[in-house]
C-alpha positions in Angstrom: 17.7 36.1 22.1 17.0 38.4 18.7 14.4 37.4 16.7 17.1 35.8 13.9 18.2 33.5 16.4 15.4 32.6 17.2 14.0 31.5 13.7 17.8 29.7 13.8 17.0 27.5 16.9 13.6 26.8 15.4 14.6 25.8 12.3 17.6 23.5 13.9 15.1 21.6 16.2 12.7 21.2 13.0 15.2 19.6 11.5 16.7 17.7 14.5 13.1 16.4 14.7 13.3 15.3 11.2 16.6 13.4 11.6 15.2 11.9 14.8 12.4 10.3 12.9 14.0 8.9 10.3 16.5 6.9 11.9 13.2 5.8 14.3 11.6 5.0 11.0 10.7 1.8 12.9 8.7 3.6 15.3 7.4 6.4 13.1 6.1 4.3 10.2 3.6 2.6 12.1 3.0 6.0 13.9 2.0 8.0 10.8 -0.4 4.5 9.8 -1.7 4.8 13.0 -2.5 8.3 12.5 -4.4 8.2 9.0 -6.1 5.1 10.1 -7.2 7.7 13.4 -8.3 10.2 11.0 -10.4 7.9 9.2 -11.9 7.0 12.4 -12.5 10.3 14.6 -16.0 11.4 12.6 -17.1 7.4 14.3 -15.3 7.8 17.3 -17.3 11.5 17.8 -21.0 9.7 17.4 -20.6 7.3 19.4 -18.7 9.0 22.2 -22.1 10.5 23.6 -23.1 7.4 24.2 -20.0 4.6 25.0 -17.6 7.3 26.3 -14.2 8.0 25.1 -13.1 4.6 26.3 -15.5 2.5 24.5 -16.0 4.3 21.9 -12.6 3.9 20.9 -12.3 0.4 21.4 -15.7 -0.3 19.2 -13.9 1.8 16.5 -10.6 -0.5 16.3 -13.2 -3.6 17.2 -14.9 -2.6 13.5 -11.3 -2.7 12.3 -10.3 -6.1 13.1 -14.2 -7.5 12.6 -14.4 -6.0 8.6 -11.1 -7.7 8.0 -11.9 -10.9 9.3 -14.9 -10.9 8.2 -13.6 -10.1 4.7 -11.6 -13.4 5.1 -13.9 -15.3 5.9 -14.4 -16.5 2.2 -11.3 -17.1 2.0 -11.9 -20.5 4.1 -13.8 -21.9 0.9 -10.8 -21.5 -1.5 -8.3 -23.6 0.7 -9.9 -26.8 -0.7 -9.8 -25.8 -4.5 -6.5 -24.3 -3.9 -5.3 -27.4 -2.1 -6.4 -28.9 -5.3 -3.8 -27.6 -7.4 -0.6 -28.1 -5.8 2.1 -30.9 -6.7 1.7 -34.0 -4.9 4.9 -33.8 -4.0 6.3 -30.5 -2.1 9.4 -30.0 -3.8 10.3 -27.0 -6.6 11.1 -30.4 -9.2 7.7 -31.7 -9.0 6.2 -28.1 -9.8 8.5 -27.6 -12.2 7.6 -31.2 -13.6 4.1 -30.7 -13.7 4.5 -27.3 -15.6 6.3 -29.3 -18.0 3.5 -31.0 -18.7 1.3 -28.0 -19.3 3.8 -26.9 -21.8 4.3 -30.0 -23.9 -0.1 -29.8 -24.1 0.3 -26.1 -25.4 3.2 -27.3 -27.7 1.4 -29.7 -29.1 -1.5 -27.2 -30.6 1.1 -24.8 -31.9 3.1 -24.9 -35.2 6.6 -26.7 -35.0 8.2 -23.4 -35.7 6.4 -21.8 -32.5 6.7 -25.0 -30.7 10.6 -24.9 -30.2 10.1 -22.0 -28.0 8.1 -23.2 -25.0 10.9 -26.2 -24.5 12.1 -26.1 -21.1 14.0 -28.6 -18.9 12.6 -28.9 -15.6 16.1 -27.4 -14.6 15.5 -24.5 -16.4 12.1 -24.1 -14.6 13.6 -24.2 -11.2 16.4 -21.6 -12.4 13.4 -19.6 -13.5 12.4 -19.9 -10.0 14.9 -19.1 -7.9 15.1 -15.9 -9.6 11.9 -14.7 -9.0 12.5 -15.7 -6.0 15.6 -13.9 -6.0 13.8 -10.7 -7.2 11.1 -10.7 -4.8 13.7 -11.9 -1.8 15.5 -8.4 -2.6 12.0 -6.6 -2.7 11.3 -7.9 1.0 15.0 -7.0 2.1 15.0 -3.4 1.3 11.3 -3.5 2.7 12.9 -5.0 5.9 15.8 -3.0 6.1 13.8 0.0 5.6 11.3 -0.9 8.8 14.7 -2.2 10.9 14.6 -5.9 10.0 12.6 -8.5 10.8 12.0 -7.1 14.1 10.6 -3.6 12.9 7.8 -5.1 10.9 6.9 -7.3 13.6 6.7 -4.0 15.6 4.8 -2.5 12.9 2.6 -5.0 13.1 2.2 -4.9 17.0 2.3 -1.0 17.1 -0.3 -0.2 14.8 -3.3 -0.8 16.8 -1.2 0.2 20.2 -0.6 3.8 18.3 -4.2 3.6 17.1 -6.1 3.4 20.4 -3.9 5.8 22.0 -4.1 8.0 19.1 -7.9 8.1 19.2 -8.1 8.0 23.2 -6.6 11.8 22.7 -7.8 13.1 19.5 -8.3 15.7 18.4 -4.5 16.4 18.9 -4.6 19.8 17.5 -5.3 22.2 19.9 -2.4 20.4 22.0 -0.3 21.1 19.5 -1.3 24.6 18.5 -0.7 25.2 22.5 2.8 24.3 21.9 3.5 26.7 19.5 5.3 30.4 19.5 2.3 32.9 19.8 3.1 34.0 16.5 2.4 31.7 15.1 -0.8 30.3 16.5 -2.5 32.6 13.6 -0.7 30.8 10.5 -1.5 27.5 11.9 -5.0 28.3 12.2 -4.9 28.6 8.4 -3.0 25.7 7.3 -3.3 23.0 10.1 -6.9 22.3 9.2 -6.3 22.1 5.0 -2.9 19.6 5.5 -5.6 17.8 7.8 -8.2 17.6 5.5 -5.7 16.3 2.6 -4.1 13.7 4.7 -8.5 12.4 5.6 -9.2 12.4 2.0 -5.7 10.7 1.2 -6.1 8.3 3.6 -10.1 7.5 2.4 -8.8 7.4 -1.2 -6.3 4.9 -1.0 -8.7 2.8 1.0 -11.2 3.1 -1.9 -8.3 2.6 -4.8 -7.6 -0.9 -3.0 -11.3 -2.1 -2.5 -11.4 -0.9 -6.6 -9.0 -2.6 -7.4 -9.8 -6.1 -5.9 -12.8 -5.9 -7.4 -11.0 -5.7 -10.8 -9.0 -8.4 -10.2 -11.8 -10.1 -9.0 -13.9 -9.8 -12.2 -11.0 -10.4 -14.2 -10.0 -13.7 -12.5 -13.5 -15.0 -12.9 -14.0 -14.3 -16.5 -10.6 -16.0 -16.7 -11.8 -19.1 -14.7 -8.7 -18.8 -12.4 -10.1 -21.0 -9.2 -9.3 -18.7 -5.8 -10.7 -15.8 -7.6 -11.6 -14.4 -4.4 -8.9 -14.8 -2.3 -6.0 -13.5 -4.9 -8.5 -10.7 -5.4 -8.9 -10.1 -1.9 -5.0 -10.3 -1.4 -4.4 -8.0 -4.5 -6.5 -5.5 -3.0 -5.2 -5.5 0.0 -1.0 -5.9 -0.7 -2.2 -2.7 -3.3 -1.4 -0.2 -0.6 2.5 -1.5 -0.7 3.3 0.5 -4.0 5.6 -2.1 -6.4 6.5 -5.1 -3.7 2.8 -5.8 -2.8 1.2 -5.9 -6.4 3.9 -8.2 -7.2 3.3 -10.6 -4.2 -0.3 -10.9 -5.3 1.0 -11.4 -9.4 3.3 -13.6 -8.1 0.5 -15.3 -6.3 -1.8 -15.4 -9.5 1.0 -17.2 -11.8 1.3 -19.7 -9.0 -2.5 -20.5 -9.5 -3.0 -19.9 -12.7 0.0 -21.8 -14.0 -1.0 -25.0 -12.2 -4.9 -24.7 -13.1 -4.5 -23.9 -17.0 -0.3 -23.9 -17.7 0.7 -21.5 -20.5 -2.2 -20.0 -21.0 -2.9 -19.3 -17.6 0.4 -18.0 -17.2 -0.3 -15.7 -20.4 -3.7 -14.8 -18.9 -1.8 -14.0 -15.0 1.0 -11.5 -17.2 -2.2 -10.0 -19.2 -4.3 -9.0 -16.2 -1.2 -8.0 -14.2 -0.7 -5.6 -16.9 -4.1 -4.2 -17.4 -4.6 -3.6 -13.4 -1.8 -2.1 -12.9 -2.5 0.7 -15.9 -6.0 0.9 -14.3 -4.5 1.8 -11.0 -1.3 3.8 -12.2 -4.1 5.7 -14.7 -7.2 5.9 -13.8 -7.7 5.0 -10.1 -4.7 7.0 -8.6 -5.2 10.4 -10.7 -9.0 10.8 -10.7 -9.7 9.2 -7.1 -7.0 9.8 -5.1 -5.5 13.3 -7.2 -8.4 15.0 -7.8 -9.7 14.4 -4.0 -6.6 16.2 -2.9 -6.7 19.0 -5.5 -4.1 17.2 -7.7 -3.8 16.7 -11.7 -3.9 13.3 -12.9 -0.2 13.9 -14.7 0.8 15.9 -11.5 0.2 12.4 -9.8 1.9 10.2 -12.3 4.9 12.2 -12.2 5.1 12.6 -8.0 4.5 8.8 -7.7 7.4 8.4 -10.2 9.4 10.8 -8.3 8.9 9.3 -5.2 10.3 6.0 -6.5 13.5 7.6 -8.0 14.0 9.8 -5.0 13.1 6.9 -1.6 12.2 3.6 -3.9 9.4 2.2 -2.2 8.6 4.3 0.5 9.4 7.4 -1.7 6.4 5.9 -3.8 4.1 5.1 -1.2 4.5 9.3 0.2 4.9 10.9 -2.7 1.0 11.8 -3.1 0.4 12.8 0.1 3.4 14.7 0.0 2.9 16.8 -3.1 -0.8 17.3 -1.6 0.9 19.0 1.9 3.7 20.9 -0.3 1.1 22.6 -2.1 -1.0 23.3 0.7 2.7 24.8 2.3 3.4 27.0 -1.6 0.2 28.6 -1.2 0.9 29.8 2.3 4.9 30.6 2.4 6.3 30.4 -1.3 3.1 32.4 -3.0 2.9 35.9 -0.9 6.9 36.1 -1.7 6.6 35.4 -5.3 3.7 38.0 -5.2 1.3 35.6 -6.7 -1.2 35.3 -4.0 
């Protein structure tokens, strides 16, 4: 076969590959998880291996990962009573809405009758008001479904992570097994660019771990100077639902207007929209450009603009790879598109 075919055949199974792993999105999702979450772990995996072996060194590393959470959650025990607290006596979407009708007749009564008119709602309004946020966020968890295969796929997510995690770390480093698979020409190219898209994905990976620990706390401080009671268990589930770009910080606001309404009524709702607002600009501005763009070699408007991209290119998913994405591409220009252009 000539050399153009080839670079034809190549180039078709490349792409074959890519096709293939889309529409086993259900499978390669929690694959690719599985695989930043190894990376985080291989520099801990390789201290202790002299000592455990491969085979419990692994299993220590992914017994860390389930201990940290839980024992991160552990607080969360101590909120169930206050938050218990604050719910209707009565389970029903008409007593809620009846006991926010109470809170706003309080705040009506210590504004001006000309503001006042505006916070009167019927307790059918309420519920209507409900059911379409409820709508909104049911529509949020569809395409979220639908994109991970239905209810089924994130179950399997859920069950394949740490299966793809074990196994992922039982064989790292997965590199030279790869680079043994390649044409001998070019073993030298991947030399040179294997290890840098390696080292962006680690530092991606460590960022966006470090973006959701940041901005917890942030929620956390702002919930306490609000007074909002669970200030530790929305922060922890802000934090946390932070890695799901758009659908998970609106869970957790979502989650924060539930408390915050029944504890303090208007103005806790104010308060929940205010704080909402202000993490999200501290993520979208501060955290994501200087600790998750500059650690990959990004600008902080080069990240704005790929995150926004992402979202008008793949929604939700398109957000949640666009960094990572742009990191690799660049890491690709300087190897292929810059000794072509002549700018190398």
């Amino acid at each position: 076969m000539s050399s153009a075919g080839r670079a034809w055949l190549r180039a078709a199974i490349a792409a074959a590959v890519l096709v293939l792993g889309w529409l086993l999105r259900a499978v390669t999702v929690p694959l690719l998880a599985a695989y930043l979450l190894c990376l985080l772990l291989l520099p801990l995996k390789e201290r202790l291996q002299p000592r455990l072996g491969r085979t419990g060194a692994v299993l220590l590393c992914l017994l860390l990962l389930v201990v940290l959470p839980l024992l991160l959650a552990l607080p969360v025990l101590g909120d169930l009573d206050e938050f218990a607290e604050l719910l209707p006596t009565a389970e029903s979407a008409r007593a809620f809405a009846e006991r926010l009708q109470v809170r706003l007749v309080e705040a009506q009564e210590r504004l001006p009758e000309s503001a006042a008119g505006l916070l009167r709602f019927e307790p059918e309004q309420l519920q209507e008001l409900g059911r379409a946020l409820a709508g909104r966020l049911a529509g949020l968890a569809a395409a979220v479904a639908d994109f991970l295969g239905g209810f089924f796929g994130i179950l399997g997510v859920v069950v394949l992570l740490p299966i793809f995690t074990f196994f992922l770390l039982q064989g790292a480093p997965w590199e030279p097994r790869i680079r043994a698979e390649l044409p001998p020409e070019w073993r030298r190219r991947y030399d040179r660019v294997a290890p840098r898209i390696l080292e962006v994905l680690r530092r991606y990976a460590r960022a966006r771990v470090l973006v959701a620990g940041c901005k917890g706390l942030i929620w956390y401080g702002m919930l306490l100077v609000g007074g909002i009671p669970c200030a530790y268990s929305l922060a922890l589930l802000a934090g946390l639902l932070s890695l799901l770009p758009v659908f998970g910080p609106l869970v957790a606001f979502l989650a924060v207007v539930l408390v915050a309404g029944l504890d303090a009524g208007l103005a806790g709702l104010i308060f929940a929209v205010a704080a909402y607002a202000v993490a999200e600009a501290v993520e979208g501005w501060i955290l994501l450009p200087r600790l998750v763009g500059r650690g990959l070699g990004l600008g902080d408007f080069a990240v704005v603009l790929a995150v926004m991209a992402g979202g008008a290119l793949g929604g939700i998913f398109g957000m949640l790879v666009a960094i990572p994405l742009t990191a690799v591409a660049r890491v690709l220009y300087d190897e292929f598109a810059r000794p072509v252009m002549g700018t190398a």
